[in-house]
C-alpha positions, 0 to 999 in steps of 0.5 A: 293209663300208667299210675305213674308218668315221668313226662310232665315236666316242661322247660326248666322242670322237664325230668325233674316232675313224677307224677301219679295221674290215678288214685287207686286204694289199692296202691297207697304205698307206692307213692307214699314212699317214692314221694317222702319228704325229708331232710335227713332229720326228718322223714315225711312218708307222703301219705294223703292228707286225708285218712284211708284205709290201708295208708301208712302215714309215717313221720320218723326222726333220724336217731330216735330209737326204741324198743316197744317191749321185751320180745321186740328189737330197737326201732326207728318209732313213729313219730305223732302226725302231723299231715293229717287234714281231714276236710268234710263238705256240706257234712260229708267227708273228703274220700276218694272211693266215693263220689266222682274224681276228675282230673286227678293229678300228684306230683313230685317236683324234685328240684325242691322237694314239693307235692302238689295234688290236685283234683275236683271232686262231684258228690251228689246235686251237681256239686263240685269241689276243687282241690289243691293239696301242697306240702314240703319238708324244709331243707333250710330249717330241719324242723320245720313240714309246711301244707297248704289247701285251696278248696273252690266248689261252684256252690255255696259249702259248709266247710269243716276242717279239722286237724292238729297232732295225732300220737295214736300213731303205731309202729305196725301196732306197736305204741312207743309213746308215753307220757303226753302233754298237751296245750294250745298257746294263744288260739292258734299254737298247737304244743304236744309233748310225749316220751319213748317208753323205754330209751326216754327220747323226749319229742316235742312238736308244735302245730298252727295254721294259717287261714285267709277266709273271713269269718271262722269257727274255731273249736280245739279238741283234745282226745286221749292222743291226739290235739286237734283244732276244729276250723267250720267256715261258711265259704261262697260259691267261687270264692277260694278258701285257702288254709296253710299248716306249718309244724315243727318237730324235734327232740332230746335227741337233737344234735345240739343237746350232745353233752347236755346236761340240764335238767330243764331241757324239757322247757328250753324245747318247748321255748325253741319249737314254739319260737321257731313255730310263731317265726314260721307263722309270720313267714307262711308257706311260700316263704319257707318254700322258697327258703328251702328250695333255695337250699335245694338249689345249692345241692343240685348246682353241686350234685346234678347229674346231666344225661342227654338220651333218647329215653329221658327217663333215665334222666329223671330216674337218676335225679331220682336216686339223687333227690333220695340220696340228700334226704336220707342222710344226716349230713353233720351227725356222727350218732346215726346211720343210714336205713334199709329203707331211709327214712322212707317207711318202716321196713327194717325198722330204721336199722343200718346194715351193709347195704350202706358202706357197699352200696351208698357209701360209694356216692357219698366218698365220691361227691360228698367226703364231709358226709362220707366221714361222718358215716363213718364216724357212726361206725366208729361209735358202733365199736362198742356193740361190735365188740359187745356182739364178738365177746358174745359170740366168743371171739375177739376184737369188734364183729358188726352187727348184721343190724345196728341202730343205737350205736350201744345196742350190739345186733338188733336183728329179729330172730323171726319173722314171717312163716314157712311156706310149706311148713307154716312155722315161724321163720327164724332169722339167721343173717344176724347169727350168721352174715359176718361178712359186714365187718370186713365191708365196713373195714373195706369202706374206711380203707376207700374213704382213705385212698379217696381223701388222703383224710389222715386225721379221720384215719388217726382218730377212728379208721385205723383202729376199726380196720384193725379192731375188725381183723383181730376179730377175724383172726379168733373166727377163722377156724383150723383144718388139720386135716387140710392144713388150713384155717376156714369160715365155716357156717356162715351166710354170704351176700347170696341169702339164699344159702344158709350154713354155708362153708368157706364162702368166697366173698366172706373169705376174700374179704376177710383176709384183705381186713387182716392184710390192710391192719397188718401193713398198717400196724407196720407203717405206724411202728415205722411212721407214727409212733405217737398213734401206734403207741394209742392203739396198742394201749387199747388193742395190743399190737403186738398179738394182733399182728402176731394172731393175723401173722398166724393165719392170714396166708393160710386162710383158704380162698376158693380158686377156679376149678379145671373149669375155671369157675371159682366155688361160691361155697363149699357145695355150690357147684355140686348143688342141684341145677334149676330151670330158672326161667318162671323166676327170672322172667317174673314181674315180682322179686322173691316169688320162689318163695312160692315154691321153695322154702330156705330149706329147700332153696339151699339144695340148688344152684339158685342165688338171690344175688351173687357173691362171686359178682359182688366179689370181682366188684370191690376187689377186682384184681383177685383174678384175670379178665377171662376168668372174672369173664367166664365167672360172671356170666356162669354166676349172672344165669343162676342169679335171680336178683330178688335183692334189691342190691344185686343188678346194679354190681351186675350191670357195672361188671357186664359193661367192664366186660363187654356184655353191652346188651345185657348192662343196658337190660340191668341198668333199666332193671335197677332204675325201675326197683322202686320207679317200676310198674309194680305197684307194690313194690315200695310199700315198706319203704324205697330201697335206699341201697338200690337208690346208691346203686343207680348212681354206682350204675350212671358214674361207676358203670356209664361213667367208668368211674373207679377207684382201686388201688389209691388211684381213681380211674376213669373208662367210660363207655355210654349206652347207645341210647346216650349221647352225653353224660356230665357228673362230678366228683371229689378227688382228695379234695379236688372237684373234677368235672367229667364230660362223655359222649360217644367218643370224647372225654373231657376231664376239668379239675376244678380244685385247686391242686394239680391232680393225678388220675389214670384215664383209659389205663393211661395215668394222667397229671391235670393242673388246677383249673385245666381240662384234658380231652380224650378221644376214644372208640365208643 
């Protein structure tokens, strides 16, 4: 039998339900991740309600970050926990690796966000217990997590529960909390309050629970971290015995505390959390459910994504990544970004890097712009570690962090990190020093966002000036030639990880001249057009070098070409690297297991890519080369690439559809839907891969859906699968909701905005009015 099931669901919840049927030690993580619950102020991993070895029971607030000591970097820290119920029956504790466990069953509902476990549970003398564990983070209140349990056995038990708020919880080990305090408030509300160590971010979480049995013994018991009340009730023989939890959690660091300045902040969030608490107690579970799946049903009206195919696991997978999309994010705070892994785990520390202007963005600027900007914005606020990082590293202009967290930081990448297969040293970490290339995809992004909202405003305030702060900091990296009279970008590392000190990367060189050709024609259309804002900007940035700076360089940077073969170099020495029989890795069930036999040293000695740069490269900006060469390039580079990232099948299936590849999109798509939904049972134990989750919507709209948008025009050229027979998306056009309609051999195209709109469909560019449809026939 599967761990995992993804048919459970019926009528209106099929393909909305995934479900683990077996509990097994061994794979805690797994579901833990796939299941976080969150709302992008809160992340929930969905570890058990009772406590076992192994499990990583996180709960992380967007924006809270600290440091644990001098020799650590900023990270998101662990919040205390609240989901921790532990149940003992007839003095026995609930544990699942003891006794015997029937009808196993835990699930996610991705329509509102609901886990639902349930199971009996028989120890000794014929006793069984049935449980059914639940619990949601709100959408409607960002605050607020809510559980409950019924407990049924067929004979008389002695029940004890005992839970609260527990702030022994680590990082890994690492402790970020100082400074508790703690009160019980009349019986039944639980107050902790505690401090990071060292960025003063004060948490503050209230507790109480709710009991329908009659009489109970209730013991409060303070421990050096942890409040806890103990709950002891005698309960009959068929009788229910049902218990609810509700806490709420928030801090200093809220986003109605910008600019506040009262020293008695620390009441007034006891006075809030405890007023929230006592109002969420009046409501109870189902009411609060019911108020956030509300909230839940307003996001799918406007963002679902319907596929009609004979493999619905498709479906569910998408709604999947959709579900995932919402609640990393925090769709109204420009202060914070989005992390590697969401906030879903602690890998990567909570720390943003390219993966989400490259591979989330996309989604959101194409769906929801609002959200869009305000992404951006962070990235705005990250100038100041831009700029702190390029003056460190002795260039101009801003250069991004490969890793950025509090938006004053600089680059927050660990310089180690695991060990050397061969050698057993410690692994430096060289993408912070080296992986530049994130400061023309975030000049990259903001350009996207602009051609997709026309949002001159954003452009006026924050986008010009990151475009061209990031090109004036390419202009002092790249480096002359003499000899070649040519300017370069020597030693860096490109997407492809698997190449350290790489020369004249292909990606990083195209991407950085097109930074330094969009800030120049926009410091030339606002000396003509804007006077008022370029008069800004030069007052911070000098114009007038910048554009001479770039004018010096720009047509001289050297962008690697198609040799007599018509393959263009990923790298200086790509091509004249060692071939590798690839096979054992690419057919592997596990990423990364050439590690096994190659450490970094080794792995730059061969024609081996962790993710191609030259793919990544004909994907965002498509027009460098002719269709037979970007042809010819893909499937040169498709053989020697092994997909260990996350990142890298989705960019491959969108271009093998472009080009006709269909057998081998159809294998990439499966690929990046199983990243995290696969059968390993490992694989999301740090976390889910928010940038992979992006990349299943880029597969469905971009790749199925044909969806593109190039050149400040967006361009729909759908082809669907053979196994799909409809698919149904919308998106956002300069402020115009279109709804997209494929089958086999029709499009249909409704604006539903309220301006006439123009758009190019099948090459063919097209003006619809407001609340008209066109239809296109077209050979499948």
């Amino acid at each position: 039998m599967e761990n995992l099931v993804f048919n459970e669901g019926y009528n209106e919840e099929r393909n909305w339900i995934i479900t683990e049927k077996i509990f097994d030690n061994r794979y805690l993580g797994k579901c833990e991740a796939l299941f976080t619950q969150g709302n992008g102020y809160l992340g929930v991993r969905n570890s058990l309600d009772e406590k076992y070895v192994g499990e990583r029971r996180n709960t992380f607030v967007t924006g809270t970050f600290n440091k644990a000591s001098e020799e650590e970097v900023t990270e998101l820290p662990n919040f205390p926990d609240v989901t921790n119920i532990e149940i003992t029956i007839n003095g026995k504790r609930l544990n699942l690796n003891y006794g015997q466990v029937k009808d196993y069953n835990r699930s996610i509902n991705l329509k509102n966000g609901e886990v639902i476990r349930s199971f009996i549970w028989s120890s000794e003398n014929g006793l069984e217990t049935k449980f059914i564990f639940k619990r949601f983070v709100s959408l409607e209140n960002e605050h607020l997590i809510a559980s409950s349990v019924d407990i049924e056995s067929n004979k008389d038990i002695d029940l004890v529960i005992t839970t609260g708020i527990d702030g022994a919880v680590t990082n890994s080990g690492a402790q970020h909390f100082i400074n508790i305090e703690r009160r019980i408030h009349e019986n039944y509300f639980m107050q902790y309050l505690t401090e990071t160590s060292q960025s003063r971010v004060l948490g503050v979480i209230h507790s109480t629970y709710l009991c329908n049995y009659g009489d109970i013994d209730i013991l409060p018991i303070m421990g050096r971290r942890t409040l806890l009340n103990k709950i002891s009730a005698s309960v009959k023989q068929g009788s229910k015995f049902h218990f609810e939890k509700i806490s709420d959690i928030r801090s200093n660091r809220d986003k109605e505390f910008i600019d506040y300045n009262n020293d008695n902040i620390r009441d007034i969030l006891k006075e809030k959390g405890l007023t929230s608490i006592k109002e969420a107690y009046k409501k109870g579970y189902d009411v609060l459910l019911n108020e956030s799946s509300e909230k839940w049903n307003e996001f799918w009206k406007n963002s679902d994504i319907e596929i009609e195919s004979e493999v619905e696991f498709d479906q569910l997978a998408t709604r999947f990544a959709l579900y995932h999309l919402n609640i990393m994010v925090k769709h109204d705070d420009n202060r914070v970004g989005i992390g590697a892994k969401a906030l879903s785990g602690e890998g990567y520390k909570g720390h943003s890097f390219w993966d989400t202007e490259i591979f989330i963005l996309p989604y959101f600027i194409l769906s929801n712009p609002n959200t869009a900007r305000t992404l951006l914005e962070y990235r705005y606020k990250c100038l100041y570690g831009a700029r702190k990082k390029a003056k460190e590293y002795g260039y101009e202009g801003a250069m991004y962090p490969w890793e950025c967290a509090w938006i004053d930081d600089g680059e927050v990448t660990p310089l180690s990190g695991g060990a050397d297969v061969i050698t057993g040293e410690e692994l430096p970490i060289l993408t912070g020093i080296l992986e530049h290339h994130i400061t023309a995809d975030i000049a990259y992004a903001v350009w996207q966002y602009y051609q997709a909202t026309n949002d001159l405003d954003f452009m006026k305030k924050y986008g010009y000036e990151v475009i061209i702060d990031t090109a004036k900091f390419w202009a002092s990296r790249v480096e002359f030639n003499s000899e070649k009279d040519r300017y370069e970008i020597t030693n860096v590392i490109g997407p492809d990880e698997y190449k350290e000190h790489v020369d004249n990367n292909a990606y990083t060189n195209y991407m950085a001249v097109n930074n330094m050709r969009l800030a120049l024609n926009i410091i030339e259309k606002l000396a003509a057009d804007d006077k008022d804002t370029y008069k800004k900007l030069d007052n911070k940035l000098n114009l007038d070098n910048v554009k001479s700076n770039i004018n010096k360089c720009v047509e001289k940077v050297y962008l690697p070409l198609p040799n007599k073969d018509e393959i263009i170099p990923q790298n200086d020495t790509y091509l004249s690297l060692k071939e590798l029989d690839l096979n054992k890795y690419k057919n592997s069930t596990e990423v990364l297991t050439i590690y096994n036999d190659f450490n970094m040293e080794k792995l730059n000695e061969y024609m081996v890519s962790k993710q191609s740069d030259l793919v990544m490269l004909l994907f965002v900006l498509e027009d460098l080369f002719d269709i037979n060469t970007k042809k010819k390039n893909f499937v040169f580079y498709e053989d020697k690439t092994l997909h260990d990232s996350s990142l890298s099948k989705a960019t491959h299936m969108i271009l093998a559809n472009d080009y006709g590849f269909y057998d081998l999109a159809d294998n990439l798509f499966d690929g990046a839907l199983t990243i995290d939904l696969g059968k390993n049972m490992n694989s999301s134990n740090e976390g889910i891969h928010s940038a992979s989750i992006g990349g299943i919507w880029q597969s469905v709209v971009m790749g199925y859906g044909g969806l593109r948008l190039a050149h400040g025009e967006l361009r729909i050229s759908p082809r669907l699968p053979k196994k799909w027979n409809k698919l149904s998306y919308s998106t956002i056009w300069q402020g115009n909701e279109i709804k997209v309609m494929v089958t086999k051999n029709k499009l249909e195209v409704t604006n539903k905005g309220t301006e006439k709109i123009k758009i190019n469909i099948f090459d063919e560019f097209v003006e619809i009015e407001s609340n008209l449809t066109i239809t296109r026939e077209f050979k499948g």
